[in-house]
C-alpha positions, 0 to 999 in steps of 0.5 A: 637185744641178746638173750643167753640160755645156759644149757649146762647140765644143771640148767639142762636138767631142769628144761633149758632145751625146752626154755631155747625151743619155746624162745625160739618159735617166740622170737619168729611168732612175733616177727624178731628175728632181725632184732632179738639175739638168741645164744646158748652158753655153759654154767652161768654159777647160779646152778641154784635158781633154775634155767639161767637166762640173761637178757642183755646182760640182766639175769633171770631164772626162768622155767619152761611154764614161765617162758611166755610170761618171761618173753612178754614181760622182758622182752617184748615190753623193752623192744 
């Protein structure tokens, strides 16, 4: 599984740092590191609708108080 953060500067302003940290310790808290991909990237084009994240190609707006649920939701759920 690939999980792409943007940290262009309007993802940037809006917590993608804190979004990557929460990802990070997520990912080893739950033991994934040999199944979960972790990348940054510039503008995704979608500057509007919060930090952008995608999981394997399928976009998310995601917030540093919606880390947890995201991470449940679309990552734990689908490995």
């Amino acid at each position: 599984m690939k999980i792409t953060v943007c940290i262009g500067s309007s993802c940037h302003i809006k917590g993608s740092r804190q979004v990557v940290e929460q990802l990070q310790f997520l990912i080893a808290e739950n033991k994934l590191k040999d199944k979960v991909e972790l990348s940054g990237t510039f503008c995704m084009g979608k500057c509007q609708q919060g930090v952008c994240v995608t999981v394997d190609d399928e976009f998310f707006s995601v917030s540093p108080e919606t880390v947890k649920t995201f991470f449940e939701s679309e990552v734990l759920n689908k490995l």
